[in-house]
PLY file of the C-alpha trace (Angstrom):
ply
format ascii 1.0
element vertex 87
property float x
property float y
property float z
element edge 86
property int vertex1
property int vertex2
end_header
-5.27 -6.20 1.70
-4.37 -4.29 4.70
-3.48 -7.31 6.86
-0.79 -8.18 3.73
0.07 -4.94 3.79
0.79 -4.92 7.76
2.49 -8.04 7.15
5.32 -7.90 4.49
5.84 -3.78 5.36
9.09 -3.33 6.80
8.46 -1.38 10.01
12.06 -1.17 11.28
12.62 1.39 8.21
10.34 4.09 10.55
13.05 3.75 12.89
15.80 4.02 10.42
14.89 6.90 9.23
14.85 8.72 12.50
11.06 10.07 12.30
10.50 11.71 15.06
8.24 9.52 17.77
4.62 10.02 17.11
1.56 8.36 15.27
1.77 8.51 11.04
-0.91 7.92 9.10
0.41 6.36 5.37
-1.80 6.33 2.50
-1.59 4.04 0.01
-3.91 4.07 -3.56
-3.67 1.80 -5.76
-5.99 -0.03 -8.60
-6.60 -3.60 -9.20
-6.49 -4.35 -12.73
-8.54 -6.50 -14.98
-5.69 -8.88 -14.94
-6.58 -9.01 -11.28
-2.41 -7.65 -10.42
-2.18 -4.17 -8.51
-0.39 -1.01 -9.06
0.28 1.34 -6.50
-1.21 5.08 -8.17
-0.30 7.29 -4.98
1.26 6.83 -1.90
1.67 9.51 0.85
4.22 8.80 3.29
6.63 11.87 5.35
9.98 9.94 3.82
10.44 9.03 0.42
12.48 5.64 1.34
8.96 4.43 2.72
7.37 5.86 -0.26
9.44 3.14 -1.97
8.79 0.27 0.60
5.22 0.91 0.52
5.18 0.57 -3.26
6.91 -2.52 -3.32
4.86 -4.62 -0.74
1.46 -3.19 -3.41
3.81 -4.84 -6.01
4.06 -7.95 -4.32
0.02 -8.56 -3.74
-1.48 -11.70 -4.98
-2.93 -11.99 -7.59
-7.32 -10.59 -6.45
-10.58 -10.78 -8.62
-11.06 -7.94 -9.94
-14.76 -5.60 -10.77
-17.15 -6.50 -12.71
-18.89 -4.43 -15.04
-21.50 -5.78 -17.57
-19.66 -8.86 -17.50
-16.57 -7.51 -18.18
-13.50 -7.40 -15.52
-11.98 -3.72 -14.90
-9.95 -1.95 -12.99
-10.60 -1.15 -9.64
-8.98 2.03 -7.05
-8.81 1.32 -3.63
-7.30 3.19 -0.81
-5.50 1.75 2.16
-4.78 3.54 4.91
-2.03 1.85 7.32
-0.69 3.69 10.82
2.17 3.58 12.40
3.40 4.58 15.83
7.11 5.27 16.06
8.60 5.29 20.13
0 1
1 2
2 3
3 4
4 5
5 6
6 7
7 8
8 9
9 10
10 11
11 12
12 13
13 14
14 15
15 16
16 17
17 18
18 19
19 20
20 21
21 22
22 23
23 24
24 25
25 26
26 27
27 28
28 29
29 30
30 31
31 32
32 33
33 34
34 35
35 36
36 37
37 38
38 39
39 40
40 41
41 42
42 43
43 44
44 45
45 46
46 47
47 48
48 49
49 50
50 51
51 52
52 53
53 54
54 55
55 56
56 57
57 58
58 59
59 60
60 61
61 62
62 63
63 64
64 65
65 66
66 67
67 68
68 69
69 70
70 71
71 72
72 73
73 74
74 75
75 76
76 77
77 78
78 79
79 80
80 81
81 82
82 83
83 84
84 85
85 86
């Protein structure tokens, strides 16, 4: 999950945006649902425009195996942490 994420995130917006330079640390929760599709719960990002980047690449997941629970599939949370350094 975090190497998709990494992959399809857009990390030209951090520059963009004109964040000051530094290291940011993005959080990202989201659940996998019994249909195996994820949501994106939370995200905590310092701009809101990556807030909506970040939100869209969790859309864009393919499709995972979700838990198990007595035999049953259910939802899962998971939280992905993703840095950034912006020069």
């Amino acid at each position: 999950m975090q190497q998709f994420l990494a992959k399809n995130f857009d990390f030209s917006l951090t520059n963009k945006l004109d964040l000051s330079a530094g290291k940011y640390r993005f959080l990202v929760m989201l659940v996998v649902k019994p249909s195996g599709y994820s949501e994106a719960v939370k995200v905590q990002a310092p701009h809101p425009d990556i807030v909506k980047e970040l939100k869209r690449v969790v859309s864009t997941f393919p499709k995972m195996k979700p838990g198990n629970q007595r035999g049953k599939a259910i939802g899962m949370r998971y939280a992905l942490p993703l840095t950034v350094i912006v020069q």
